[in-house]
FIRO-780127 format. One record per residue: residue in three letters; residue number from 0; x, y, z of N, C-alpha, C in turn. Coordinates in nm, 3 decimals. Atoms other than C-alpha are relative to their C-alpha. Layout:
ATOM   r   k     nxx     nyy     nzz    caxx    cayy    cazz     cxx     cyy     czz
ATOM Ala NUM       X       Y       Z       X       Y       Z       X       Y       Z
...
This chain:
ATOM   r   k     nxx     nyy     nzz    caxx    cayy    cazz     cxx     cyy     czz
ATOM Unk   0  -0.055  -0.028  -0.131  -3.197   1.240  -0.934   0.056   0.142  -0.002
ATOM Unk   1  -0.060  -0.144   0.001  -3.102   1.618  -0.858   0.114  -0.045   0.054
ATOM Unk   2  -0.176  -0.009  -0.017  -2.773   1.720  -0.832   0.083  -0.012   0.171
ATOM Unk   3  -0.026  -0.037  -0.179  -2.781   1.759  -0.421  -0.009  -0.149   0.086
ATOM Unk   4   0.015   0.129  -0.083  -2.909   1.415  -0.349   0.150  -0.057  -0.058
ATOM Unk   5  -0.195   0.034   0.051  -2.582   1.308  -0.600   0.073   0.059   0.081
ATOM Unk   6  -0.095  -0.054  -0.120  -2.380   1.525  -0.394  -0.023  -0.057   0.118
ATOM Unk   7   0.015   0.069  -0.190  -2.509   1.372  -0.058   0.078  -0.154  -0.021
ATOM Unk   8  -0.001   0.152  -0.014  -2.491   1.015  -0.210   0.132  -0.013  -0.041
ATOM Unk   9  -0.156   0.002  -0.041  -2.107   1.093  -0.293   0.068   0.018   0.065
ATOM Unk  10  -0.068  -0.008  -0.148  -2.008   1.235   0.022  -0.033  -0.119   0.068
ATOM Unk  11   0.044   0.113  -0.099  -2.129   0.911   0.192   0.120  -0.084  -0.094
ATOM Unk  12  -0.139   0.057   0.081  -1.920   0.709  -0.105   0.175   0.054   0.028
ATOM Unk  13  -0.116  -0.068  -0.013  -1.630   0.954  -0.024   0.074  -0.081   0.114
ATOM Unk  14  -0.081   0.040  -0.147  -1.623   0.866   0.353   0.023  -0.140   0.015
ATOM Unk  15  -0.050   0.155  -0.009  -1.639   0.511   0.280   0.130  -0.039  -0.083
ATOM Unk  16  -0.096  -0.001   0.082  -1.362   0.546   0.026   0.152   0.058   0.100
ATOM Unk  17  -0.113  -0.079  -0.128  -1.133   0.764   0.253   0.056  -0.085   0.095
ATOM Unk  18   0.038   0.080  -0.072  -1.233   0.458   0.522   0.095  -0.093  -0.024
ATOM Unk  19  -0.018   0.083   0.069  -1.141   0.216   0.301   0.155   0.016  -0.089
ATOM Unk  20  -0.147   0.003   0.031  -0.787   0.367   0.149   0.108   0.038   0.152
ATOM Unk  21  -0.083   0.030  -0.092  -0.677   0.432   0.504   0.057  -0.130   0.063
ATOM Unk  22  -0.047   0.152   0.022  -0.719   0.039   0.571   0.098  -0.043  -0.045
ATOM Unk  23  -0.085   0.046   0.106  -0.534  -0.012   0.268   0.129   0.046   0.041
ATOM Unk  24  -0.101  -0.077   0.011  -0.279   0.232   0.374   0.074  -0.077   0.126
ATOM Unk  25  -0.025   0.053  -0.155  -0.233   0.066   0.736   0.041  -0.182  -0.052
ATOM Unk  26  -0.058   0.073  -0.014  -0.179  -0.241   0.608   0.102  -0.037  -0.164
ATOM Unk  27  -0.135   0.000   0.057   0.043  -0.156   0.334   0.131   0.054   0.078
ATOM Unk  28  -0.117  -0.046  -0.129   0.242   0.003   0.641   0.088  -0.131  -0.007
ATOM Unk  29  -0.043   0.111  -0.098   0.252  -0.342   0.798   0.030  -0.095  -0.086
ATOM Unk  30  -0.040   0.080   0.086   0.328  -0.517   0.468   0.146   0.053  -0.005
ATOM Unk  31  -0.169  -0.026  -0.014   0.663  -0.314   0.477   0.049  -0.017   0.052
ATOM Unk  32  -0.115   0.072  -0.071   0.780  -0.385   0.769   0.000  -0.135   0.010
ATOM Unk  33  -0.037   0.093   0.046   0.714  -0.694   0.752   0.061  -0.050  -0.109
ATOM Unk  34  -0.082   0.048   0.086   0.899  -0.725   0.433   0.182   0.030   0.064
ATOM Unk  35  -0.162  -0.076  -0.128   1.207  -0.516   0.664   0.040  -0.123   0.027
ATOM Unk  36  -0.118   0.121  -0.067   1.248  -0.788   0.898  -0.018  -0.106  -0.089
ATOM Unk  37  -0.047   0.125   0.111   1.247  -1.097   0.616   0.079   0.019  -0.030
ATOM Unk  38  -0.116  -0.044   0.095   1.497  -0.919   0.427   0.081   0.003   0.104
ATOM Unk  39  -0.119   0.024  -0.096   1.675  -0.906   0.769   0.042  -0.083   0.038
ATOM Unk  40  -0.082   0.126  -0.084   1.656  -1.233   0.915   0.029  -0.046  -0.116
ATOM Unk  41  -0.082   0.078   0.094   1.728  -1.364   0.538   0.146   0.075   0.034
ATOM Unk  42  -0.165  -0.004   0.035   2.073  -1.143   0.536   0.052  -0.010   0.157
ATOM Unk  43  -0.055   0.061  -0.166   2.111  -1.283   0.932   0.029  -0.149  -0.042
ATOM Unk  44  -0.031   0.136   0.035   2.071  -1.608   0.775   0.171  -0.039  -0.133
ATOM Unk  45  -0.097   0.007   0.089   2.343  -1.587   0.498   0.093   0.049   0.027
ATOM Unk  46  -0.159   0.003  -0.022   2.593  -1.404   0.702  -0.024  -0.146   0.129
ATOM Unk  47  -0.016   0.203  -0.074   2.555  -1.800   0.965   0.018  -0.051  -0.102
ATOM Unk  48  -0.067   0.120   0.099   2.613  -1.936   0.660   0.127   0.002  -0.031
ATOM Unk  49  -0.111  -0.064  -0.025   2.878  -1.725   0.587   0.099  -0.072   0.053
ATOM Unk  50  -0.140   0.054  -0.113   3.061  -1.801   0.938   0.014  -0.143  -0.013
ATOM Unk  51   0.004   0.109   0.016   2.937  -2.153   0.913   0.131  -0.028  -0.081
ATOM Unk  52  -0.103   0.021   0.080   3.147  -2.206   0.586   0.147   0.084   0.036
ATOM Unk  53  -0.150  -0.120  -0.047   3.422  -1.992   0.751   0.064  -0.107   0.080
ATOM Unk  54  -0.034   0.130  -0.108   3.439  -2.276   1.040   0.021  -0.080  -0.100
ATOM Unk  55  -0.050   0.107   0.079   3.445  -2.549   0.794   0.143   0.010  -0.062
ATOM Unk  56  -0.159  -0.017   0.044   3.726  -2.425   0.570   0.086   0.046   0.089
ATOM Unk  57  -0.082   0.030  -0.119   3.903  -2.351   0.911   0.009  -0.105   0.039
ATOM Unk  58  -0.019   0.140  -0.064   3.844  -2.701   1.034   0.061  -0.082  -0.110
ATOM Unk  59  -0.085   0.112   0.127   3.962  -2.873   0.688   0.093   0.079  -0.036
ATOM Unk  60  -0.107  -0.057   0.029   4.257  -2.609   0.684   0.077  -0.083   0.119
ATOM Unk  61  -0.013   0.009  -0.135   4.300  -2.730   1.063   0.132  -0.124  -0.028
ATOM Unk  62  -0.049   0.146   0.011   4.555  -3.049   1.096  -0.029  -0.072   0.130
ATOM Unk  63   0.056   0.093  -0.090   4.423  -3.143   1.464  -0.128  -0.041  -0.003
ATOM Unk  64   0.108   0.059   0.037   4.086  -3.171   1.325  -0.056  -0.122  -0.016
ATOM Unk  65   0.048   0.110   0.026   3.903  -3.456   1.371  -0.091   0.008  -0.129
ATOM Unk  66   0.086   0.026   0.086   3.692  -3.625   1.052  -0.173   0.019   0.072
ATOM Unk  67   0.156  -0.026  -0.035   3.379  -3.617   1.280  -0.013   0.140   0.024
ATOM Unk  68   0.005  -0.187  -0.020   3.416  -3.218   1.372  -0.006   0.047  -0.147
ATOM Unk  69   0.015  -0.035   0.120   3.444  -3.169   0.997  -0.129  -0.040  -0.059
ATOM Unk  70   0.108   0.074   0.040   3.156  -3.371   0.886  -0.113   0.103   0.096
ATOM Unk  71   0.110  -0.083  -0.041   2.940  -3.179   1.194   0.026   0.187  -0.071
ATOM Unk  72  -0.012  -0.136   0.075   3.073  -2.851   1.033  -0.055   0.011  -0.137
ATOM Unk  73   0.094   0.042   0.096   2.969  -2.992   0.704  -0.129  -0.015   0.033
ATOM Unk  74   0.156   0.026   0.008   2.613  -3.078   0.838  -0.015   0.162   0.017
ATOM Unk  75   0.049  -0.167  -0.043   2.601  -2.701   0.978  -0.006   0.069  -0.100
ATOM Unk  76   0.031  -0.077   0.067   2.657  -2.570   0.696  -0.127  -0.009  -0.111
ATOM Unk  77   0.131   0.070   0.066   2.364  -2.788   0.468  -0.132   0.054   0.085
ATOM Unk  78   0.090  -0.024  -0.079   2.123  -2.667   0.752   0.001   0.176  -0.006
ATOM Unk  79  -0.001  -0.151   0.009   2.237  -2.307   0.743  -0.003   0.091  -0.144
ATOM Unk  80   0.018  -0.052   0.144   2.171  -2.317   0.320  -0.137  -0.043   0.004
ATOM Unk  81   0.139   0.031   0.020   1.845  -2.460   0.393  -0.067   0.120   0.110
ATOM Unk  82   0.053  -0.110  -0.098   1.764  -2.196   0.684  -0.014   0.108  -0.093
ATOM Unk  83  -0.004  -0.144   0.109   1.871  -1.923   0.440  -0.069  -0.037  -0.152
ATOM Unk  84   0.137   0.047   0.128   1.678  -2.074   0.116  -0.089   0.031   0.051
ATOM Unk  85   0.141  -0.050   0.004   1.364  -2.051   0.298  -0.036   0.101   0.076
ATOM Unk  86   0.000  -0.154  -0.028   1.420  -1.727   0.485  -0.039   0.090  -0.129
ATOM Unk  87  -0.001  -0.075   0.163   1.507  -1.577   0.096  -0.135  -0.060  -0.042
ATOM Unk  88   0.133   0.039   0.044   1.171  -1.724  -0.016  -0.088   0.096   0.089
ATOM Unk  89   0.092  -0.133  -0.106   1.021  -1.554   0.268  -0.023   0.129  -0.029
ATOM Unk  90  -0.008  -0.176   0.069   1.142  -1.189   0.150  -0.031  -0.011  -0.076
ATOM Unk  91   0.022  -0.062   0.168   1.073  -1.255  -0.206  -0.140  -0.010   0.018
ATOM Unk  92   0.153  -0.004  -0.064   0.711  -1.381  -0.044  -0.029   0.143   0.064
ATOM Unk  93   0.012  -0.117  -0.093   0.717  -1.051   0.201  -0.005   0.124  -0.090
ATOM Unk  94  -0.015  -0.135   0.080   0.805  -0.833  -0.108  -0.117  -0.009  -0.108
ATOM Unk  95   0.111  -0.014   0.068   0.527  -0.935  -0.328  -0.121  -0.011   0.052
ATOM Unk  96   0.102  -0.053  -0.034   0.296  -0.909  -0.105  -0.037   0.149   0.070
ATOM Unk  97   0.000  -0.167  -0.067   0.394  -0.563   0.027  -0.057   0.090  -0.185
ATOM Unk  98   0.055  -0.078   0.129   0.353  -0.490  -0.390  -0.142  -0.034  -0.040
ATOM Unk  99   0.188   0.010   0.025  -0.006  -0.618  -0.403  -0.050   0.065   0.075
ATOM Unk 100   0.013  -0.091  -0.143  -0.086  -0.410  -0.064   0.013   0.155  -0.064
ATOM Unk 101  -0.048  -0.159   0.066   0.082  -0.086  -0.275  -0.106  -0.013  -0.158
ATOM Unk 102   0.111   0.003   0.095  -0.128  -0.188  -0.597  -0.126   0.047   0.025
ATOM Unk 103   0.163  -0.036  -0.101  -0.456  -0.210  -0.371  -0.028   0.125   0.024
ATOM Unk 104   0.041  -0.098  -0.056  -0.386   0.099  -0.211   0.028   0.099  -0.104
ATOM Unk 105   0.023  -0.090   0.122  -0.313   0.289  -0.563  -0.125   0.007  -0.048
ATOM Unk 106   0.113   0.030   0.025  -0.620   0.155  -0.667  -0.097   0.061   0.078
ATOM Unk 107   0.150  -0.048  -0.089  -0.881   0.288  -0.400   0.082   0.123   0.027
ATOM Unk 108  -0.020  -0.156  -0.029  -0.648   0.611  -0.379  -0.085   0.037  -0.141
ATOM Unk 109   0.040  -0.094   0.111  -0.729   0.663  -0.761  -0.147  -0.025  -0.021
ATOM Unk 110   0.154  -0.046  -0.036  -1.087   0.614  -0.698  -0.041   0.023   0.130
ATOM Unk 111   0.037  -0.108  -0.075  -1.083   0.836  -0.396  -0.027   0.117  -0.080
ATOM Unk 112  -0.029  -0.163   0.107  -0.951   1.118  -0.609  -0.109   0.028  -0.093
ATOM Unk 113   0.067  -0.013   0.104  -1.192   1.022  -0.877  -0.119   0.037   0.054
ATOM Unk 114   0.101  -0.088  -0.092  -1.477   1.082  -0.608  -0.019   0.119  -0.012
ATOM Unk 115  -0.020  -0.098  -0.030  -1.332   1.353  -0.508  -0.027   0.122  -0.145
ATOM Unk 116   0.052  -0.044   0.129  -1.365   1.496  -0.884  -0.119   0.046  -0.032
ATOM Unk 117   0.163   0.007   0.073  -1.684   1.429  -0.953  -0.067   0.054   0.079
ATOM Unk 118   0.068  -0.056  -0.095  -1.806   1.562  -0.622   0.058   0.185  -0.018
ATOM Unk 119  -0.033  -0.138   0.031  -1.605   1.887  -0.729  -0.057   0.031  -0.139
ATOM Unk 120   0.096  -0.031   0.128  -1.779   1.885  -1.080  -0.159   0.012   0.036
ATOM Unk 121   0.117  -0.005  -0.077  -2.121   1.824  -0.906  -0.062   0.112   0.026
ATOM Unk 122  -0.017  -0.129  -0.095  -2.087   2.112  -0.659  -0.027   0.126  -0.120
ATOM Unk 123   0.031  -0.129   0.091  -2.000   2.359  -0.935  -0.110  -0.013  -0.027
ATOM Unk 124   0.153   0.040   0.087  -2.287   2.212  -1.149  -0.096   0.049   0.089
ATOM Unk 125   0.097  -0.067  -0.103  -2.524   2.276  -0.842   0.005   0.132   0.020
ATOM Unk 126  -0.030  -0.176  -0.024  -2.364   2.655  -0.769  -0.037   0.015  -0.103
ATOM Unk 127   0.044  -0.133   0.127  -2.375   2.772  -1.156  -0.195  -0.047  -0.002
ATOM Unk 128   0.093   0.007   0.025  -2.736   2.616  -1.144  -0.080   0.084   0.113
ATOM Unk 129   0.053  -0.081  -0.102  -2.864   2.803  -0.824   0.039   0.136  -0.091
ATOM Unk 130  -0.028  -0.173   0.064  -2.658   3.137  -0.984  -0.106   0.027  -0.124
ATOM Unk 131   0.083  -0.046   0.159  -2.873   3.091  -1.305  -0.111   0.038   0.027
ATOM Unk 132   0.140  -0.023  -0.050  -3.192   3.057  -1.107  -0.033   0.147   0.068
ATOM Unk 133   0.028  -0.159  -0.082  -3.128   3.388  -0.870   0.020   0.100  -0.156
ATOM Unk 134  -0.016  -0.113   0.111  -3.029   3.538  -1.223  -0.080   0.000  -0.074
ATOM Unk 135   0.114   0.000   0.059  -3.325   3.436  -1.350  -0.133   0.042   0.039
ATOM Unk 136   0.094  -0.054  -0.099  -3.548   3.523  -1.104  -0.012   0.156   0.057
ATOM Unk 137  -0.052  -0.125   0.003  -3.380   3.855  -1.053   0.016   0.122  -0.165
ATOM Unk 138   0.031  -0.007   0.125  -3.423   3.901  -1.450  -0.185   0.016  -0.019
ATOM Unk 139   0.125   0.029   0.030  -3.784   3.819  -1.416  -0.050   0.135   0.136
ATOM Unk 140   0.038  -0.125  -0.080  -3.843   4.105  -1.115   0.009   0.128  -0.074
ATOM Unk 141  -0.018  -0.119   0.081  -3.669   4.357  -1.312  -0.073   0.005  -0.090
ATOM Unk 142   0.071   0.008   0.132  -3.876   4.258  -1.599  -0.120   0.091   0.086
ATOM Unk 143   0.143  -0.024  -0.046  -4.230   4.285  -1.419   0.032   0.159   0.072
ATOM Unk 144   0.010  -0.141   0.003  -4.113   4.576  -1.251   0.076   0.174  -0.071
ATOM Unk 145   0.015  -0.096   0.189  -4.045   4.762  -1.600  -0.106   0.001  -0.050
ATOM Unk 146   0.151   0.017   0.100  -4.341   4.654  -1.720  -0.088   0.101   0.054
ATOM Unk 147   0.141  -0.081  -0.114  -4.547   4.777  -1.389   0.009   0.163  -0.010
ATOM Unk 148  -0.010  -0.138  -0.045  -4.374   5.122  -1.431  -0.081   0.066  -0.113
């Protein structure tokens, strides 16, 4: 295969590569923010738990407190450790998949670049081989016309 069709048939690999880490790049975007808001509504969820348990030990500090207002303050708060458990699962879900998304897109950057390399080793290779040929050809004129004189 000459060096020009290689050069063609890596610029076509290039643009699909280029193609193909912008993808990557767009939805490692959208893997971050989506990890943003998890990590938000989890620390939305743990300060309600927070207040939750804030109300409770106010209502069992309380002395007009009824046993059933305590008990529903108790359920609120069992509901607002299970809201926030699987919120926090969520982010630690949201954050490892924003790091497989950043893996991916390391990955098809460092074989962009590596394209990009080889299509700059190529190139030369093609230029010093054209320069050799005009210098060879321009070698071979001067010759013949030395000879002819």
């Amino acid at each position: 295969m000459s060096a020009r069709r290689a050069l063609a048939q890596l610029r076509d690999l290039q643009l699909l590569q280029v193609a193909e880490r912008a993808v990557a790049g767009n939805a490692l975007a959208v893997a971050r923010d989506e990890e943003m808001a998890t990590i938000a509504t989890a620390r939305q969820a743990e300060a309600d738990l927070s207040a939750s348990a804030d109300h409770w030990y106010a209502a069992l500090a309380g002395v007009h407190c009824s046993p059933e207002m305590r008990t529903a303050w108790g359920d609120q708060i069992l509901r607002a450790e299970a809201v926030a458990a699987v919120r926090h699962q969520a982010a630690e879900a949201a954050g490892r998949d924003c790091s497989d998304r950043e893996d991916q897109w390391r990955t098809i950057d460092a074989r962009t670049r590596a394209i990009d390399h080889a299509m700059d080793d190529l190139r030369r290779d093609a230029e010093r081989r054209d320069e050799e040929k005009r210098l060879a050809t321009l070698a071979a004129r001067v010759t013949f016309d030395w000879l002819a004189a």
